[in-house]
C-alpha positions in Angstrom: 0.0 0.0 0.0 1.5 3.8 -0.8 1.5 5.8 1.7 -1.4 8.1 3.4 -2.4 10.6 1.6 -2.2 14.0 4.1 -3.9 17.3 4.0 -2.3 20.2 6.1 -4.6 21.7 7.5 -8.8 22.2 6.2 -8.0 24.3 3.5 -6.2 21.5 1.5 -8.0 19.1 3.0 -11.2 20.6 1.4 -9.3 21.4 -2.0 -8.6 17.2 -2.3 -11.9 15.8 -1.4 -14.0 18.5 -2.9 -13.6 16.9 -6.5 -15.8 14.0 -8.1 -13.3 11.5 -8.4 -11.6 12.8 -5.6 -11.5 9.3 -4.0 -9.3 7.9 -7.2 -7.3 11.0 -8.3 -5.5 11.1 -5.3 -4.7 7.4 -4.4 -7.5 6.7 -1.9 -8.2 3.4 -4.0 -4.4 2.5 -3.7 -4.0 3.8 0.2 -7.4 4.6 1.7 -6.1 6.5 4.5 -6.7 10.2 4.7 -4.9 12.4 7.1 -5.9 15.4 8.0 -3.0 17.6 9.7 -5.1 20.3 12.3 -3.0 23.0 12.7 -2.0 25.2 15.5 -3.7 28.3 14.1 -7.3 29.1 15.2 -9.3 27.2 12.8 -12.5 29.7 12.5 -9.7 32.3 11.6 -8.4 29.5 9.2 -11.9 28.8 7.5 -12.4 32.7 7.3 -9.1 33.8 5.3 -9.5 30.0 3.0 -13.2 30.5 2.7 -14.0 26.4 4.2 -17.2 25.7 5.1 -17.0 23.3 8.3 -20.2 21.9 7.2 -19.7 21.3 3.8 -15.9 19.6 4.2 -18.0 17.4 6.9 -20.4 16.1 4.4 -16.3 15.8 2.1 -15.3 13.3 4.7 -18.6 11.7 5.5 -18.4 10.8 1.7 -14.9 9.3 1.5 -14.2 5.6 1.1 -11.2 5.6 3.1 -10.3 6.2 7.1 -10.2 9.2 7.9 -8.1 10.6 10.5 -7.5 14.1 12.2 -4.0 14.4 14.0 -4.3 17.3 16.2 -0.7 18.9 17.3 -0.2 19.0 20.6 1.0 22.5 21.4 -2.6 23.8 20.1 -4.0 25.6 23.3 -7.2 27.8 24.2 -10.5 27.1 24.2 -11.9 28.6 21.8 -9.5 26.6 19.3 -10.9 23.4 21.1 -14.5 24.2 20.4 -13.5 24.8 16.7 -11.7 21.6 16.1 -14.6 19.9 17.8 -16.8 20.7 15.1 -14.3 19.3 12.8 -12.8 16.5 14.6 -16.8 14.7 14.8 -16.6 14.1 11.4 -13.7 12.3 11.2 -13.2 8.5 11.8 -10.4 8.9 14.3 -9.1 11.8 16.2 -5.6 11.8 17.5 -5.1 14.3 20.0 -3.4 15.3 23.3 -5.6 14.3 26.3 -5.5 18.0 27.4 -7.6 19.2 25.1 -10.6 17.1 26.1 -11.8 16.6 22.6 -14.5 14.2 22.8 -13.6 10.7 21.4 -9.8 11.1 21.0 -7.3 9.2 21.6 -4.0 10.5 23.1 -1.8 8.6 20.5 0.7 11.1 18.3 2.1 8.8 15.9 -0.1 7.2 12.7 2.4 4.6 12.4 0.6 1.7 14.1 -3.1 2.7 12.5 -1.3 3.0 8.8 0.2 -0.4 9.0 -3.0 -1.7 10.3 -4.7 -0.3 7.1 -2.6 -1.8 5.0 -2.7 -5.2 6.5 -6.7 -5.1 6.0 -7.7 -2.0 3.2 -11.0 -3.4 2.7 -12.1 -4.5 6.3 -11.0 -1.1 7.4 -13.1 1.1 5.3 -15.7 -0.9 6.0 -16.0 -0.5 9.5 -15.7 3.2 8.8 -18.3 3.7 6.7 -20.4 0.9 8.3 -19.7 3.4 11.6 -20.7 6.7 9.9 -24.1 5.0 9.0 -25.1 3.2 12.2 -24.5 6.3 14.4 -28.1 7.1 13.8 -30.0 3.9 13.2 -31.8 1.6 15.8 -30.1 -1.4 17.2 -32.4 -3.6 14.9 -31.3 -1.3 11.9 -27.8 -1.3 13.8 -27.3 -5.1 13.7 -28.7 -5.3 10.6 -26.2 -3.5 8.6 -23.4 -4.7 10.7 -24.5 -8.1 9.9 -24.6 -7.2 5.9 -21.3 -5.9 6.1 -20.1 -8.8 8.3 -21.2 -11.3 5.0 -19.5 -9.1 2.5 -16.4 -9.6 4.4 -16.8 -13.3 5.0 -16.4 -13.6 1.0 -13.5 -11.5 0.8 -9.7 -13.6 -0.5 -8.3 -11.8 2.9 -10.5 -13.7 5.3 -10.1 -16.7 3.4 -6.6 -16.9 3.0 -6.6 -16.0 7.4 -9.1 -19.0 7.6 -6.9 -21.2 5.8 -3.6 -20.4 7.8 -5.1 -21.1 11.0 -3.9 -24.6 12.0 -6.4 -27.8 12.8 -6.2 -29.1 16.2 -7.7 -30.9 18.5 -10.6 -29.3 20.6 -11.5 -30.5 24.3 -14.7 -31.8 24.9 -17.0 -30.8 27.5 -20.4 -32.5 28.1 -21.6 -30.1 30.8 -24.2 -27.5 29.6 -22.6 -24.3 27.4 -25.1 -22.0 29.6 -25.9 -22.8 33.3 -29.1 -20.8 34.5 -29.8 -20.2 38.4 -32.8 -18.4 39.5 -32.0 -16.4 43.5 -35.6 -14.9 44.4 -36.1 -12.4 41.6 -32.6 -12.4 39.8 -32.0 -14.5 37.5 -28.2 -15.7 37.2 -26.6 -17.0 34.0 -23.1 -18.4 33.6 -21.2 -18.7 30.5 -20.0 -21.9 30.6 -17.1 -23.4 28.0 -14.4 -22.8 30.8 -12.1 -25.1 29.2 -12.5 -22.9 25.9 -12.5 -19.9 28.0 -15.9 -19.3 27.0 -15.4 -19.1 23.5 -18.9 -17.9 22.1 -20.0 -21.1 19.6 -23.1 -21.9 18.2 -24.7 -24.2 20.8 -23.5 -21.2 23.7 -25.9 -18.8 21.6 -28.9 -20.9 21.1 -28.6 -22.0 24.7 -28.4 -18.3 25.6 -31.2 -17.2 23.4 -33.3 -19.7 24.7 -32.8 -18.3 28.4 -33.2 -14.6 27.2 -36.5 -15.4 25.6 -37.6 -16.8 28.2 -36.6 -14.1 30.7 -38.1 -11.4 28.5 -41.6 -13.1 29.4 -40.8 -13.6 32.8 -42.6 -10.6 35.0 -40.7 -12.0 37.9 -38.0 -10.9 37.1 -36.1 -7.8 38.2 -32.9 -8.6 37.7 -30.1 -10.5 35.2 -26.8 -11.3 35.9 -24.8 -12.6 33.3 -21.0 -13.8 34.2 -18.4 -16.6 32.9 -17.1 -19.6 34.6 -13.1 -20.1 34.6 -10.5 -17.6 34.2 -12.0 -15.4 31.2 -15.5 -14.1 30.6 -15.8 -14.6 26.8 -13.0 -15.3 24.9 -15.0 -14.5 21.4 -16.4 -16.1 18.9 -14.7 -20.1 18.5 -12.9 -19.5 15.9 -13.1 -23.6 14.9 -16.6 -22.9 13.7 -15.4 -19.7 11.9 -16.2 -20.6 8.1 -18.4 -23.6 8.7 -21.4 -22.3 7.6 -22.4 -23.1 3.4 -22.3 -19.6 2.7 -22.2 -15.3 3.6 -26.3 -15.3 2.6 -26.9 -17.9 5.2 -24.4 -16.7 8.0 -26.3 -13.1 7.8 -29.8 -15.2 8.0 -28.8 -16.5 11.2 -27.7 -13.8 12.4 -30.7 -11.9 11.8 -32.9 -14.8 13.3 -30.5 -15.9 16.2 -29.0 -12.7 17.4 -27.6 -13.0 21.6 -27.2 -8.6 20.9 -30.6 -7.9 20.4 -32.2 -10.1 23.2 -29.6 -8.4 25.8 -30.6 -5.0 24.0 -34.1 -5.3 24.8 -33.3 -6.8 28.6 -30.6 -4.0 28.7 -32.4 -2.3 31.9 -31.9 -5.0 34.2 -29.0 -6.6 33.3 -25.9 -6.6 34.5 -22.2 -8.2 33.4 -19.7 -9.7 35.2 -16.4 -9.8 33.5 -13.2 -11.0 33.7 -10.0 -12.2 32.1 -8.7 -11.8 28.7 -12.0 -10.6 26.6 -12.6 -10.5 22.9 -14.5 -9.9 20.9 -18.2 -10.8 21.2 -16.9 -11.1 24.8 -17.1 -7.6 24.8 -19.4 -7.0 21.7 -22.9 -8.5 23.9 -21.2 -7.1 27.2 -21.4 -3.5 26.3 -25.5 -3.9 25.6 -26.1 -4.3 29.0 -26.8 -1.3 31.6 -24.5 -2.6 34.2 -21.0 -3.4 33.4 -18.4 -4.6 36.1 -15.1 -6.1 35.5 -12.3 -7.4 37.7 -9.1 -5.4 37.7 -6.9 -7.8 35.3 -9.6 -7.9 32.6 -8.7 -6.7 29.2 -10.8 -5.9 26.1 -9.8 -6.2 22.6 -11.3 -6.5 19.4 -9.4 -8.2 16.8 -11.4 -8.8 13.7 -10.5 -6.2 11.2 -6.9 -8.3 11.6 -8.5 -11.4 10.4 -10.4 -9.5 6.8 -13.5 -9.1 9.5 -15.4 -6.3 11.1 -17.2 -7.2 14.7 -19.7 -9.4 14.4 -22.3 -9.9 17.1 -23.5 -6.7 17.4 -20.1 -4.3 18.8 -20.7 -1.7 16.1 -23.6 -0.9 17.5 -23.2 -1.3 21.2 -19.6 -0.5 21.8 -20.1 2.6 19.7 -23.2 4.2 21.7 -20.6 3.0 25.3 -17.6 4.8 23.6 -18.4 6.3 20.5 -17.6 5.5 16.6 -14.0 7.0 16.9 -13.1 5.3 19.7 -14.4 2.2 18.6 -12.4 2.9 15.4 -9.4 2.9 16.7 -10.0 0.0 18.7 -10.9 -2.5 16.2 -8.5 -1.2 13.3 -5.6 -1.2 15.8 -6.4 -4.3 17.6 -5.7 -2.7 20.8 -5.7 -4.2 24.4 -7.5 -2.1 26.7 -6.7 -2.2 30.6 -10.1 -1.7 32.9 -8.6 1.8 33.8 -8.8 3.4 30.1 -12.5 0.9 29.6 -13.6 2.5 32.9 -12.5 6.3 31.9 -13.8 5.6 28.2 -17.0 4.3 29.2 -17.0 1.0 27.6 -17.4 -0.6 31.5 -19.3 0.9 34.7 -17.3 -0.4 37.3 -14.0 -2.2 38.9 -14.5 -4.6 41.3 -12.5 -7.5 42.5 
């Protein structure tokens, strides 16, 4: 892949994108990474002397099929500047900035070397997530899933995800005979265990119809004022098992289940009164179906990370949606392109968890 293609500053950036074909004339088929430099000056004064409409370059980047990415310097100070580059900085996919500015959904990383070769390794999963993310800021969660899903399938077809599928080695799996879901009602709660320990949880097919079952059920139970949902062993949810990944005949009929048998949207609609228990190393869908809930609590050593976009993929089971409305789309972005290992200290400042608790 060539390398990004950078705009100093919103005059130039609104000079590249504001052509038809900007996407092509500029390399954004070849690299589809756009950088957008923010520069020290004040940008209203900026958009004054170059004539840019924030607005209008907003609707520029919305329209882009590439990442796009504002790197804000660090020795940009006042507060009037931060307002400005707020305005800007929403409309961009990520937004690397100094934490001292308090720009909402930034990250305080200063070089684009990690989220460039990221890119590189998966072009097409990357945009999609983007754009998938610019669309699903405003839909429902059933509109949500939907297009996650239909994105999801797109990717599944891809060479990239089928040449990762075929590298990953065969080997044996142990065998548990126990129940993948163990349900325990305690007066009005209503306790359910994750339970594949010697997979750490690894989220297969029988865990989610066993879980949908329970959820169903619990959705008509006016007993019930409370669900706690936790994992036995060492890890919450390790993800989805990836020795089912590419079992099913086809894309068409993995979105079809995944419209009909969706664990997101049943822990959507209980979201109110339930509550996750996490803990370990989680991935994920192990963080995906967490972040639906209202309530969620995670040991001290547990770690998030969602590491799809690496394998051709986007997240699957429902994170675009849910993770996003916990952390927003930029954060999320830079999540899943980067493959990034949060600690509970950043999860609990970002919002993607409620609470530490041993």
């Amino acid at each position: 892949m060539n390398s990004p293609i950078r705009a100093k500053g919103l005059a130039e950036a609104s000079s590249l994108l504001s052509e038809p074909y900007a996407a092509e004339d500029i390399g954004l088929a070849d690299c589809p990474l756009f950088v957008i430099e923010l520069p020290v000056a004040n940008l209203d004064a900026e958009a004054h002397q170059t004539h840019v409409d924030h607005a209008e370059l907003a609707k520029l980047i919305a329209a882009v099929p590439a990442v796009v990415v504002g790197v804000v310097a660090d020795d940009i100070e006042g507060a009037a500047t931060a307002s400005d580059l707020a305005q800007i900085c929403e409309a961009c996919d990520i937004v690397l900035a100094p934490d001292h500015l308090g720009l909402a959904g930034s990250v305080p990383v200063s070089d684009i070397t990690e989220l460039a070769a990221a890119i590189a390794q998966s072009p097409l999963a990357a945009t999609t997530l983007v754009q998938l993310l610019r669309l699903s800021k405003t839909l429902s969660t059933v509109d949500g899933l939907v297009a996650e899903s239909l994105a999801y399938a797109t990717l599944q077809s891809d060479s990239q995800f089928r040449a990762w599928l075929a590298a990953q080695p065969s080997k044996p799996q142990p065998q548990n005979d126990a129940p993948p879901v163990l349900v325990k009602h305690q007066a009005s709660t209503l306790h359910i265990t994750l339970n594949r320990p010697e997979r750490h949880n690894a989220f297969s097919a029988s865990m989610r119809d066993n879980l949908l079952e329970v959820l169903r059920a619990a959705w008509v139970d006016p007993s019930l004022d409370g669900i706690v949902i936790g994992g036995s062993g060492s890890t919450f949810c390790s993800g989805g098992d990836l020795s089912e990944f590419g079992t099913t005949p086809n894309s068409g009929t993995a979105h079809q289940i995944r419209s009909v048998r969706s664990a997101a949207f049943w822990i959507d609609r209980l979201a109110a009164k339930t509550r996750v228990i996490m803990q370990g190393s989680c991935v994920g869908a192990g963080v995906e179906l967490a972040a639906y809930a209202h309530d969620v609590v995670a040991h001290p050593d547990t770690t998030f990370c969602l590491p799809e976009v690496a394998m051709g993929l986007i997240p699957g089971a429902g994170g675009t949606v849910s993770i996003a409305r916990r952390i927003g789309r930029q954060r999320l972005g830079y999540m899943a392109l980067t493959g990034t290992k949060l600690n509970t200290t950043t999860a609990l400042s970002w919002g993607l968890i409620d609470r530490i608790e041993r």
